[in-house]
N, C-alpha and C positions, 0 to 999 in steps of 0.2 A: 595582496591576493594576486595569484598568477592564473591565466585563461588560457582553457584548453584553445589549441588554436585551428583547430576545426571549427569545434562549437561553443558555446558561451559556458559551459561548468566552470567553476572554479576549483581551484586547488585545498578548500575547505572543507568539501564535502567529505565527512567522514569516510575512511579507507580507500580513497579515493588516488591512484595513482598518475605520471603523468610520462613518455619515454624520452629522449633526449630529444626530439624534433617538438618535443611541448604539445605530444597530441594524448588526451586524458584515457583510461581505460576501458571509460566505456565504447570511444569509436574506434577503440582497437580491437573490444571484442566483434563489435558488429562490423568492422573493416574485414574481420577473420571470416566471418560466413560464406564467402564467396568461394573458401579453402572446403568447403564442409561439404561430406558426400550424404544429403539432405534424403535420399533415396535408401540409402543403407540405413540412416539414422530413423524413416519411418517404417523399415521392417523390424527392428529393434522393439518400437512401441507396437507391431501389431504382433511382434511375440510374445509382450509382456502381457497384453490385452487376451491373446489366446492363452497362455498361462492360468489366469484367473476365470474367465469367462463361465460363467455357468458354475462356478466352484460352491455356491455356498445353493442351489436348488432354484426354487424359483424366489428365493429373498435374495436382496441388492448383490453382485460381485463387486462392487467398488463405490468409492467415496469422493466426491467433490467438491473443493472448499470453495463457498461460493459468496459473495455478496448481493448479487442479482445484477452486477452491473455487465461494462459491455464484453470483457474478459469471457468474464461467468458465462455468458451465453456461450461464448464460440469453445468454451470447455467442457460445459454440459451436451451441445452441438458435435463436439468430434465423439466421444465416448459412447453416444447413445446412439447418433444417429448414423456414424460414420462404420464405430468398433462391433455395435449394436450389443454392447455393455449392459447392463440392469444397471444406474448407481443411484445411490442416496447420498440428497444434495445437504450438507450441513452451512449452517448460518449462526454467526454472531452479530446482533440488533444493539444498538448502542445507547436507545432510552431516549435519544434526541427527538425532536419535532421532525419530522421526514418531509421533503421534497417530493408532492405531486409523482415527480418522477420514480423515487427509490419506492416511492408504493406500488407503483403499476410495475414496476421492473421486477421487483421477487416477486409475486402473483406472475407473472410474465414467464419467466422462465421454470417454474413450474408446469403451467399451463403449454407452453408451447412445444416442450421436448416431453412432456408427460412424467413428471419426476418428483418423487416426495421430498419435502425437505425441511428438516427439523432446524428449528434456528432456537438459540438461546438468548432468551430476555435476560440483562441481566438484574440480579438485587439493586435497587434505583438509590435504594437509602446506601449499599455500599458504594458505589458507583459515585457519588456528590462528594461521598468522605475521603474518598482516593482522589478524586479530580480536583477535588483544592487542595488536597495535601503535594499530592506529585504538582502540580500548578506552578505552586507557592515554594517548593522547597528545589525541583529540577528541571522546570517548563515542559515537563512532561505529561498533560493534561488528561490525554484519554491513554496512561500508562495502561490502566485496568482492562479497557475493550480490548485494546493491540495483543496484550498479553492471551486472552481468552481468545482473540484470533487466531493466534499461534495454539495455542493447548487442545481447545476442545473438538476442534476435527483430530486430532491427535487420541485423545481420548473415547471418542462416539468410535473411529473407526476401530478400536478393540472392541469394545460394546457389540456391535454391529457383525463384527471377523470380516471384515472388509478389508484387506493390508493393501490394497492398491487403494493408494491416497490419492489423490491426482490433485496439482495446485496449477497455476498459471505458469509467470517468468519466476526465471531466478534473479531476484530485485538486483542481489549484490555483482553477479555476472552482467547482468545485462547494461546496467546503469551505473556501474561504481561503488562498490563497497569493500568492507574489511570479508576476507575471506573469499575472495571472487574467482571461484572456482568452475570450472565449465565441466557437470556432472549433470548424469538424469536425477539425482537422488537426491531428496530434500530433506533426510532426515537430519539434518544439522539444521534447518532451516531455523527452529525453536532456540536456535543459541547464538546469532549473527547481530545482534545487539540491539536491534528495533526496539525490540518488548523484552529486554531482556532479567528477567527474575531477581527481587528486591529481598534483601533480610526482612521473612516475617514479623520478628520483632521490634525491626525497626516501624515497619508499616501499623504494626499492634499496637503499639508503645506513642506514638503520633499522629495515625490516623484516625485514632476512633475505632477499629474496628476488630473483628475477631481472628480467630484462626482459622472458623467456620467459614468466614467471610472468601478466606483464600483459597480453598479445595480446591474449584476449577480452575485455579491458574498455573496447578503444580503440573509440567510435565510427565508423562509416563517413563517411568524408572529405563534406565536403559536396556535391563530384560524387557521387558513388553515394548521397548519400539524397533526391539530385535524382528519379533511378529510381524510387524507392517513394512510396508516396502511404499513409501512418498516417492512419486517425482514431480519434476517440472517438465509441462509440454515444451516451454520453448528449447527444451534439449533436442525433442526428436521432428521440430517446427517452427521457422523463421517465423519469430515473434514479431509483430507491428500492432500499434498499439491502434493504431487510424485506421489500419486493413479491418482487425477485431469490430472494431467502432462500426463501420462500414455492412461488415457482415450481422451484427446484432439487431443494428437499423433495419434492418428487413425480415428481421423476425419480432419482429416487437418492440425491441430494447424504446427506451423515451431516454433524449436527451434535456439539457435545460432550455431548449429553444423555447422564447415567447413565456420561459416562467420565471427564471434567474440571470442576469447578467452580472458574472462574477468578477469583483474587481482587481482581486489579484489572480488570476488565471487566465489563460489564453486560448483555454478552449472550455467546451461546453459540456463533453462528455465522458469526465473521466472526476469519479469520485462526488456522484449527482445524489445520494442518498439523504443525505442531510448539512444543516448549515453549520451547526456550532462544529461538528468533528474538526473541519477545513480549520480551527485555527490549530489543531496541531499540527497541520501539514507546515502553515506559516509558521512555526515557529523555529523552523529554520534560519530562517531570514535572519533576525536579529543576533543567533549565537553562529552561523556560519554566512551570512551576507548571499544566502541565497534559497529561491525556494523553489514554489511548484511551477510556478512561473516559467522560472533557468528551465526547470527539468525537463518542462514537454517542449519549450524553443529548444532544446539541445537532440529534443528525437527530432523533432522537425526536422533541423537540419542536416543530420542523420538517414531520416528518409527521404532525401533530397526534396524535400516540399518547399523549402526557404533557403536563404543565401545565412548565413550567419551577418552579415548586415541588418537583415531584415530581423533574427532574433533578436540581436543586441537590442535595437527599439522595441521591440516585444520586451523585455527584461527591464527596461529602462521604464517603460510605460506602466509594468505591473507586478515586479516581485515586492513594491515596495507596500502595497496597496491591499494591506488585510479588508476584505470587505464586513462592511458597517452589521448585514443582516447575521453573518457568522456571528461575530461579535455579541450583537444583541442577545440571538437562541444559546449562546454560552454560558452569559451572565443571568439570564432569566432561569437556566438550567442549576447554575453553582449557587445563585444567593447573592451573586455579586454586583455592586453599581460599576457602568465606566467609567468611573472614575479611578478606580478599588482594580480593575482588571490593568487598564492604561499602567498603575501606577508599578501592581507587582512587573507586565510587561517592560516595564521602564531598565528595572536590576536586572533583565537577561540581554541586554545587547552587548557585546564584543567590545569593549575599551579599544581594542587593537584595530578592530576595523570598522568601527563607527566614530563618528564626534558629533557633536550638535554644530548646527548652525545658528546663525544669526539667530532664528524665531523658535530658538531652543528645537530644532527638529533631528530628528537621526538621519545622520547621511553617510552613505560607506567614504572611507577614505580614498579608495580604488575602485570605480567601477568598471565595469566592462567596459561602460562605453569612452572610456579614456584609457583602455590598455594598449 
């Protein structure tokens, strides 16, 4: 494994590039902003916002994907109360036991920007049959939520004639991925590889489940996503994930302070909805040797908050560290013992960059903190 050598990413992360000084692509794009005429870029979005404004009467002119978290807020916050937009807020709920917090936060942002929002419960009996099958066969556990995250605001906003979509960042621009393209337009977003769309009949044929079962996770055909027009705020607004954070907190948003101390994470406020999801986030960790962990020490450093010293012991202290309650609400969720979860976890780690130790443990062969 080779480290970015600004910040602590690795060279693993999927689509993730590095330039000959060995500085990775995500602090090259955010190195770039200081190049960026930030003023031009926000009349752009107030033309696109007059564009649509008022277009469909006194029903919603726009759409925003939302989870309720701290993002959410300061997305529903510029469109409503900045553009003075009408929009309808859409939601995908993931069946889990919720976090105190992700309960008060979508009531929250509802409530505080005055916004309807329809959120999709999914089928719980498909939902179980997909989560151990993806689990079990590509460590891709909540493949089915991601995917419906991706589709259904895609969907609702034809329903609705809403074609200003509006999402957050561009994951793959901002943080490193395949496709890392610096555009306002999201509509490739449904095909960047997160959630990316599985042979029906593979899924039919092994999972238990129907055809019926997969309706909302088909994208809209490329005629109808012709109709809409997605983008990402942080094209036409220096995205920061801790600024977001900051501004949410004072409109309501709840953190996990005093409710969850999460043990592979390094902060409190980002992806607080519920516990079982979080072992997808980690399951990075075992098939690329790094996870949520790396990712927010590497904004840190980034946002000049920490020294890259001080990430490496953040990384060192907690990417390795899937927390026990995650874990628990998983297995309670799938049917499965820890035993039964440890054990399929075991077949997803990396040969190349893990080995056991002494007391049979997985240990990367490279870590950061000896690069």
């Amino acid at each position: 494994m080779r480290y970015c050598k600004r910040c602590v990413m690795p060279d693993t992360r999927p689509g993730i590039t590095f330039n000959e000084e060995g500085i990775c692509s995500a602090c090259q794009s955010y190195e770039r902003r200081k190049f960026i005429d930030w003023d031009k870029r926000w009349k752009e979005f107030e033309q696109l916002c007059d564009k649509y404004r008022g277009s469909n009467g006194s029903d919603p002119d726009c759409a925003v994907a939302v989870s309720g978290g701290k993002d959410s807020h300061y997305q529903v916050h510029l469109l409503k109360n900045i553009m003075h937009m009408n929009p309808i807020l859409f939601s995908v709920e993931d069946n889990f036991p919720m976090t105190e917090a992700g309960k008060h936060n979508l009531k929250n942002i509802s409530e505080e920007f005055g916004c309807n929002i329809i959120s999709l419960k999914p089928d719980i009996s498909t939902q179980k049959r997909l989560m151990r099958y993806m689990f079990k066969t590509y460590g891709k556990p909540t493949w089915y939520i991601d995917r419906l995250i991706y589709t259904y605001p895609l969907i609702m906003a034809l329903k609705f004639n809403t074609p200003l979509l509006v999402y957050g960042e561009n994951v793959s621009y901002e943080y490193g991925g395949t496709d890392a393209k610096e555009t306002y337009s999201a509509k490739e977003q449904v095909n960047n590889g997160v959630a990316s769309d599985f042979s029906d009949s593979e899924l039919v044929e092994k999972a238990g489940i129907t055809m019926n079962d997969l309706v909302l996770t088909k994208a809209p055909s490329v005629q109808e996503l012709d109709k809409l027009d997605p983008i990402y705020l942080s094209y036409f607004t220096p995205w920061n994930s801790v600024t977001n954070y900051e501004f949410a907190k004072k409109h309501g948003f709840h953190d996990l302070t005093h409710e969850w101390d999460r043990t592979h994470h390094v902060e409190n406020f980002d992806q607080v909805d519920s516990r079982a999801y979080l072992v997808h986030s980690w399951m990075k960790y075992p098939k690329f040797g790094h996870q949520f962990a790396t990712d927010y020490a590497s904004r840190f450093v980034r946002y000049g908050m920490i020294s890259r010293e001080e990430a490496v012991d953040l990384v060192k202290k907690h990417d390795h560290a899937l927390d026990p309650l995650s874990v628990r609400d998983f297995c309670e969720f799938c049917g499965y013992t820890e035993t039964e979860f440890w054990n399929i976890m075991d077949g997803f780690y990396n040969r190349e960059l893990f080995e056991k130790d002494f007391q049979g443990k997985w240990v990367l062969k490279h870590p950061v903190w000896k690069d």
